[in-house]
C-alpha positions in Angstrom: 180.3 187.6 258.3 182.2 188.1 261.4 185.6 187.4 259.7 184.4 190.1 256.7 184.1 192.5 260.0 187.4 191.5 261.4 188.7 192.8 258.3 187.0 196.3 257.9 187.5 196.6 261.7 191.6 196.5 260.8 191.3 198.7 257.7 189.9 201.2 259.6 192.6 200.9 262.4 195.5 201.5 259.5 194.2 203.8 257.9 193.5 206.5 260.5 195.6 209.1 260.9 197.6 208.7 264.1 198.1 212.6 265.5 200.8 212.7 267.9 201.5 214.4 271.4 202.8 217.7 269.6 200.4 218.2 266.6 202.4 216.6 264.0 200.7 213.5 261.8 201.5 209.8 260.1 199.7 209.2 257.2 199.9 205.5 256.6 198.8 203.7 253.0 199.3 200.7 250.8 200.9 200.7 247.5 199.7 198.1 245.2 201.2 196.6 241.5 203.8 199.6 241.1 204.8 199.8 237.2 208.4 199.6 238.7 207.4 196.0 240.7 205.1 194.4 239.4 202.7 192.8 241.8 204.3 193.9 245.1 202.5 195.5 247.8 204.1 197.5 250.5 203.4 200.0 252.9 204.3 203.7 252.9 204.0 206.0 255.9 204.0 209.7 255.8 205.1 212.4 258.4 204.1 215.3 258.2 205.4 217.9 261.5 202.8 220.6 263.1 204.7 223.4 261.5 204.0 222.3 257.9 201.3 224.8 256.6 199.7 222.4 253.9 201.1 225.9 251.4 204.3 225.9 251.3 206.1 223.1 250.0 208.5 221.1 252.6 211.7 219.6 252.0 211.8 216.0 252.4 213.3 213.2 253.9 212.7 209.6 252.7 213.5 206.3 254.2 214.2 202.6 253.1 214.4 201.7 256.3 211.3 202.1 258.8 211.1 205.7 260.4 209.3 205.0 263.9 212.5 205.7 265.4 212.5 209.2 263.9 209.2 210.7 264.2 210.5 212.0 267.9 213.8 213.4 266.6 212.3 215.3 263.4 210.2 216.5 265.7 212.4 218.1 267.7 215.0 219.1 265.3 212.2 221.0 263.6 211.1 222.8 266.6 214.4 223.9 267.3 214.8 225.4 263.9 217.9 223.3 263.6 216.6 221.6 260.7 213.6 222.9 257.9 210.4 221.7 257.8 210.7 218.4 256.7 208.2 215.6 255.3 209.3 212.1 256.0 208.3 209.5 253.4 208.8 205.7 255.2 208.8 203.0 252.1 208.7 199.1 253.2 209.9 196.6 250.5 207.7 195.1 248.3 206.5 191.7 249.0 204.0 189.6 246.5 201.8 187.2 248.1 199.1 184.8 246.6 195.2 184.3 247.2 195.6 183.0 250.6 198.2 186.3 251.4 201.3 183.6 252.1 204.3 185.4 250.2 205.8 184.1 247.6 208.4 186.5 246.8 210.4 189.0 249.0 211.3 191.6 247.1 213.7 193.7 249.2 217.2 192.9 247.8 216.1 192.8 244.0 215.0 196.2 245.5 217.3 198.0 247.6 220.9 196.4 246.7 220.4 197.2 242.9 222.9 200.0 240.8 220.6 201.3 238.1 218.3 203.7 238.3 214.7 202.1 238.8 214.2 202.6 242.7 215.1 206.5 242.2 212.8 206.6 239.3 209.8 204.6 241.9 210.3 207.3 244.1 209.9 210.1 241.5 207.1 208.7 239.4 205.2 206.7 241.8 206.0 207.3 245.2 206.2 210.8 245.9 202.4 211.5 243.7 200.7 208.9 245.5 202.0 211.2 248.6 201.5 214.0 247.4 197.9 213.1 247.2 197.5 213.0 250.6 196.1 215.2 253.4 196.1 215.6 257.0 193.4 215.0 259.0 193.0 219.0 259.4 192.3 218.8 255.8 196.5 220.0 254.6 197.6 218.4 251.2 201.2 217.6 250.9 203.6 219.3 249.2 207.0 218.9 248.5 210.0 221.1 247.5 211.3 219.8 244.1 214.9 221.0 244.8 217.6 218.3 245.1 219.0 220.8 247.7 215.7 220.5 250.1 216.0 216.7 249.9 217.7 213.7 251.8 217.2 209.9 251.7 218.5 207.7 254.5 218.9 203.5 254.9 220.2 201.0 257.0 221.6 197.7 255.2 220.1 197.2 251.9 218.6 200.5 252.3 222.0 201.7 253.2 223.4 201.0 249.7 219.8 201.9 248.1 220.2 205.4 249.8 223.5 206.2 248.1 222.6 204.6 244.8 219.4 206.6 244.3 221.3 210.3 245.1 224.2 209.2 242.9 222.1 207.9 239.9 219.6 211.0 240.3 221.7 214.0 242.2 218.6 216.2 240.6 216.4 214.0 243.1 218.7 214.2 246.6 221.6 215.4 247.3 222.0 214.8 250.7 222.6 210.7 252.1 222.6 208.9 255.0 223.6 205.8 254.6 224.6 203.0 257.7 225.7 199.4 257.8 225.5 199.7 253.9 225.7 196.4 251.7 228.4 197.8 249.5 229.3 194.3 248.5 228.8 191.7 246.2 225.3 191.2 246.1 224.3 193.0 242.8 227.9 194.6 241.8 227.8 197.3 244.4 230.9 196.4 245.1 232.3 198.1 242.4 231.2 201.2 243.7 234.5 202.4 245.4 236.0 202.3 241.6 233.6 204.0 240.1 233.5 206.8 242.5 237.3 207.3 242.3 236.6 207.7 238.2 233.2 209.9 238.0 234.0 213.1 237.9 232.1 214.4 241.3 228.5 215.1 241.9 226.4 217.2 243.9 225.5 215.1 246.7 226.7 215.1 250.8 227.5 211.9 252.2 227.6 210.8 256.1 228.5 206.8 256.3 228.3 204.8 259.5 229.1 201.7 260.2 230.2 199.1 262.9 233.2 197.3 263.5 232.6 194.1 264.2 229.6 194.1 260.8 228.8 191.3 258.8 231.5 189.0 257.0 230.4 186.4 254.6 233.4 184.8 252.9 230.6 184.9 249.8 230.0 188.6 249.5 232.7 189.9 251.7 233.3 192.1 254.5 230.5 194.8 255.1 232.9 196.8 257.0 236.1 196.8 254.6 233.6 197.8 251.6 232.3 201.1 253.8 235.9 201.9 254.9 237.2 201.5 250.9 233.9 203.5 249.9 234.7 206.3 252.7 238.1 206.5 251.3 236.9 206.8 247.5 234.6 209.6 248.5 237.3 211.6 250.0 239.5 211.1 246.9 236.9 212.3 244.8 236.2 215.4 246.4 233.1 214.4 248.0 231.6 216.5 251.3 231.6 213.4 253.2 231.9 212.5 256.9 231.7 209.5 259.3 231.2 207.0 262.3 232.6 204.0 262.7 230.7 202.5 266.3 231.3 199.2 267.6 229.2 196.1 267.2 228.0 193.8 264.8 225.0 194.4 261.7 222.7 196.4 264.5 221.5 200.1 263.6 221.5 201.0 266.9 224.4 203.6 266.8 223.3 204.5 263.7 220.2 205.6 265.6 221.9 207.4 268.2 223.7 209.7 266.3 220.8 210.4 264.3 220.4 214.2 265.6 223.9 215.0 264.6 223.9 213.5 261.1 220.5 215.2 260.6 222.0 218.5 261.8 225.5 218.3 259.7 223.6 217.2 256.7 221.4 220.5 256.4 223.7 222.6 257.9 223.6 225.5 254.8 220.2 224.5 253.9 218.6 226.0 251.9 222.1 226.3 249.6 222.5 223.3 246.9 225.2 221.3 247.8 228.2 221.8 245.3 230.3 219.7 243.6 233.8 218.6 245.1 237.0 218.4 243.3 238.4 215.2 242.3 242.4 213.6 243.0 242.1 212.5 239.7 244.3 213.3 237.4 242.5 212.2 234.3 239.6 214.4 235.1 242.3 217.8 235.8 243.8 217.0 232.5 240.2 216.9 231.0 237.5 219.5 232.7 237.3 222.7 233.1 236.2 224.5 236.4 232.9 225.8 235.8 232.3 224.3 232.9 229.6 221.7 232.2 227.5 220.3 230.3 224.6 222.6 228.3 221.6 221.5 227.3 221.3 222.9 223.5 218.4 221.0 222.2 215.5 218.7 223.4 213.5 216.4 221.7 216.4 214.3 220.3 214.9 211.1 218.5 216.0 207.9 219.7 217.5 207.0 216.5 220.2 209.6 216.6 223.0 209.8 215.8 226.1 212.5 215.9 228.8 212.3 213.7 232.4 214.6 214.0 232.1 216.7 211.1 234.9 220.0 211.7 236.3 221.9 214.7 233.3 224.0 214.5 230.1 221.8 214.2 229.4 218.5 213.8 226.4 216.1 212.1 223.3 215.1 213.7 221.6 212.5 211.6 217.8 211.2 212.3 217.1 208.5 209.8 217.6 210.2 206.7 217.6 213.9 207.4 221.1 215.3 208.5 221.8 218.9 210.1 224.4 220.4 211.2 224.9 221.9 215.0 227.4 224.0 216.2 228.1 224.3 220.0 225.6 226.9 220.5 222.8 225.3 219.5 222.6 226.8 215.9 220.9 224.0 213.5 221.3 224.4 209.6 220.6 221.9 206.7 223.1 219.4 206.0 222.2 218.8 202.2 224.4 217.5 199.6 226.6 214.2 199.7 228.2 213.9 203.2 230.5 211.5 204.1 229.7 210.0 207.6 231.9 208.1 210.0 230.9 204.7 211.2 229.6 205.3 214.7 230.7 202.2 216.2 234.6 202.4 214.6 237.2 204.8 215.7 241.1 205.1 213.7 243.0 205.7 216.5 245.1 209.3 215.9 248.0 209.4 213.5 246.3 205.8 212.2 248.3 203.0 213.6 245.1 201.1 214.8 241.3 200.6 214.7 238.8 200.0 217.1 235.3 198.4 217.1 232.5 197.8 219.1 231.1 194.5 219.5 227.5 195.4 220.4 226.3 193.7 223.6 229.9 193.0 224.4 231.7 195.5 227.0 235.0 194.6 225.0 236.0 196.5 222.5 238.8 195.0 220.6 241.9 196.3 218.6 243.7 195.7 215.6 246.5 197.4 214.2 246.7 198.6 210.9 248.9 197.3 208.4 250.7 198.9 205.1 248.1 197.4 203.1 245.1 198.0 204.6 244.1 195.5 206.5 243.3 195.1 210.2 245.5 192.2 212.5 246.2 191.3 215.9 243.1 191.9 217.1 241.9 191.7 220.7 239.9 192.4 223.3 241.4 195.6 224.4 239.1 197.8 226.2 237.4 196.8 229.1 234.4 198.7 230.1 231.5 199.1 232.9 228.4 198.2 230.8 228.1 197.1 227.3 229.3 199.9 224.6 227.7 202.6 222.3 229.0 204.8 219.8 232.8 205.2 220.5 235.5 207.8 219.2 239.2 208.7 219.7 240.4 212.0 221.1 243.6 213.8 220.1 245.3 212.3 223.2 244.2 208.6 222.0 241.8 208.2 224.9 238.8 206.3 223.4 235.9 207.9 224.3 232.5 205.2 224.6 228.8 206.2 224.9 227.0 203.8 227.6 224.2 203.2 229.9 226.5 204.5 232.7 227.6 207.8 230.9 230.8 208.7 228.6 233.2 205.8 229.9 236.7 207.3 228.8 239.6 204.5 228.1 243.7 205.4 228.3 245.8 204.0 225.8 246.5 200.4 228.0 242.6 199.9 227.8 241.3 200.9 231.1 238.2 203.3 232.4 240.2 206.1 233.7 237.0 208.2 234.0 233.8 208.3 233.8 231.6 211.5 232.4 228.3 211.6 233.7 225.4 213.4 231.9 221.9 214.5 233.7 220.1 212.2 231.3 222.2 209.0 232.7 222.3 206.4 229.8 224.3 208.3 227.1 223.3 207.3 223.1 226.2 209.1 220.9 228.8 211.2 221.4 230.7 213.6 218.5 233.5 216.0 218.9 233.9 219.4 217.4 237.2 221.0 218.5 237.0 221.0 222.0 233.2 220.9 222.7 231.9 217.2 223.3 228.4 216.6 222.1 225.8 213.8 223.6 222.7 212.7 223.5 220.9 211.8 227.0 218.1 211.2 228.1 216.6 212.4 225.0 218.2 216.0 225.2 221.4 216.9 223.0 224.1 218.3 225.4 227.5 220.0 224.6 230.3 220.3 227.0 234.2 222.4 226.4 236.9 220.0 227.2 240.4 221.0 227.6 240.6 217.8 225.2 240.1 218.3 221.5 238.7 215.8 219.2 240.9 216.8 216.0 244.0 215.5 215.9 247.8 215.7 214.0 250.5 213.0 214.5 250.7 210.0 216.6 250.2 210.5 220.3 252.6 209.0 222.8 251.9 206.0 224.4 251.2 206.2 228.2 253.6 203.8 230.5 251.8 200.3 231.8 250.6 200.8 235.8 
């Protein structure tokens, strides 16, 4: 009995609603057996400042890294007017724990140092309702702005890579980053981050890294510093609105604390504009996009089973199961009836004919053959190397072999290397098709269609590119 009271005495102690000196609130409760992690539990705390009016929705700052520390400076960064009203949404790693409450599994690096997109999709589908189902003890419901432009994320460490995987899988979610001492190293592949940010083309997000010079080295994983210093420098080559602060010290967040204030005040300093995309070094990309131009969305609903086909420079085929239509790059959808000839998705006859290539599916090789007088394929190999395993794949005029993958349009030069990377808002892209210069996907169930300065019809063999 008394041990029953112990524990309805400590319930009652969390789950109060601490009011601070000033007015403003922490909401503090437990999150238990999310879809995303099975069997966890963890702890989320919620700020919520004296000027939010419980209407209005407030723009929101969320943390993988414990936000105590910034309760006092939100506060008066908010007071000043030198930053918007801003919720703060504090999420602990999971942990899963048995009968008697011993854990049994830490969940934070399987969490945090991870490249997909399943954290940014916990915080959209799980985290921020269970929030927004909270109130102050004044009775306010939270609400938060849905804008990627009234939205940061900050971490330390694991949270420090977590914070710039989630804005860069999801720059719809956040668009501004803090990230400090971040793992960019090889604990889950986040060391190949520095490379892939070269080759995206840019995204909306603002980036502020910090980090110390004396950091963790592990001759396993590699030097925390290095990987932040190679990471600042990719960013900058992209085109990225980045900025940092390298302190002194080992793997302590202390100076990243310190110069909380400023980051927090360069990060929103044109709030409420979206940030914008920067332009890339690359010369790929120049030789490829168009300023202004991206991708449209020109029809939803696109069953999973589909699959586009190049048809002419005008339109192209989008076949589900047995039905076929045809699509032109404005969306306009007409019957596809009689006997069509369509290509083989997962081959591509390289221009002018001189080779083939083919997927192997669950491989990320594709492999080459060149075509002899007779018709048959030889000297094949294992040509292409790519991020991820490989979808649908075709050839542009230029020879650059264009591949459909979990990490977007992965876009190979004539040696067999990603030079670039086209990202979609869906993520995970299913099959591509080319009519004239428009490029047509399918992501994230969505059909999208995006002018190139590349064409997808081709005359004559194009020149090689030089080895380097």
């Amino acid at each position: 009995m008394k041990k029953f009271l112990l524990i309805i005495i400590l319930l009652l102690c969390f789950t109060a609603t601490p009011v601070l000196a000033n007015g403003s609130q922490v909401l503090k409760f437990k999150m238990h057996d999310p879809k995303s992690y099975p069997g966890t539990v963890r702890t989320i705390s919620v700020y919520v400042p004296e000027q939010y009016d419980g209407k209005t929705p407030a723009c929101l700052l969320v943390s993988m890294s414990g936000g105590s520390f910034m309760v006092d400076i939100l506060d008066k960064l908010i007071a000043t007017g030198e930053i918007p009203v801003i919720i703060g949404v504090f999420i602990s790693p999971g942990q899963i724990r048995d009968n008697e409450n011993n854990v049994v599994r830490y969940n934070r690096s399987n969490e945090l140092d991870r490249m997909d997109g399943i954290y940014a999709n916990f915080i959209e589908t799980e985290v921020l309702p269970m929030v927004c189902q909270q109130r102050t003890k004044d009775g306010r419901q939270i609400k938060i702005s849905n804008k990627a432009a009234d939205r940061a994320i900050y971490g330390s460490s694991s949270g420090g890579i977590c914070a710039f995987n989630v804005a860069w899988q999801r720059p719809d979610l956040f668009s501004r980053v803090y990230t400090s001492l971040g793992t960019f190293v090889s604990f889950r592949g986040a060391d190949q981050y520095p490379a892939l940010v070269r080759k995206c083309e840019p995204r909306p997000i603002r980036v502020f890294l910090q980090d110390n010079d004396k950091d963790t080295w592990n001759p396993l994983f590699g030097s925390w510093f290095e990987y932040n210093k190679q990471m600042l420098s990719a960013l900058q080559f992209a085109g990225y609105d980045v900025q940092h602060s390298w302190g002194e010290g080992g793997h302590s967040s202390k100076n990243a604390r310190a110069i909380m204030p400023d980051v927090l005040r360069w990060l929103w300093q044109d709030w409420p504009n979206p940030i914008q995309k920067g332009e890339s070094q690359s010369k790929t990309i120049a030789s490829m996009l168009i300023k202004g131009e991206d991708w449209q969305c020109i029809a939803e609903n696109i069953a999973e089973n589909t699959i586009l086909h190049p048809y002419s420079e005008q339109k192209i085929i989008l076949q589900s199961g047995k039905k076929k239509e045809f699509i032109s790059a404005n969306g306009t959808r007409s019957s596809a009836k009689g006997k069509i000839s369509l290509s083989d998705p997962y081959t591509a006859l390289y221009p002018g004919g001189t080779h083939t290539a083919k997927r192997v599916e669950g491989s990320n090789w594709i492999w080459d053959y060149i075509n002899t007088p007779d018709g048959k394929l030889s000297h094949g190999q294992q040509f292409y190397h790519l991020y991820s395993d490989a979808g649908q794949i075709l050839y542009d005029a230029s020879g650059y072999l264009y591949v459909a993958s979990k990490v977007g349009i992965q876009v190979c030069d004539q040696n067999g290397r990603v030079r670039t990377i086209l990202s979609l808002p869906g993520g995970e892209v299913s099959t591509i098709a080319f009519a004239g210069n428009h490029l047509f996907a399918v992501s994230g169930g969505k059909l999208y269609v995006r002018l190139l300065l590349r064409s997808g019809t081709h005359n004559g063999l194009p020149k090689s590119e030089k080895q380097g």
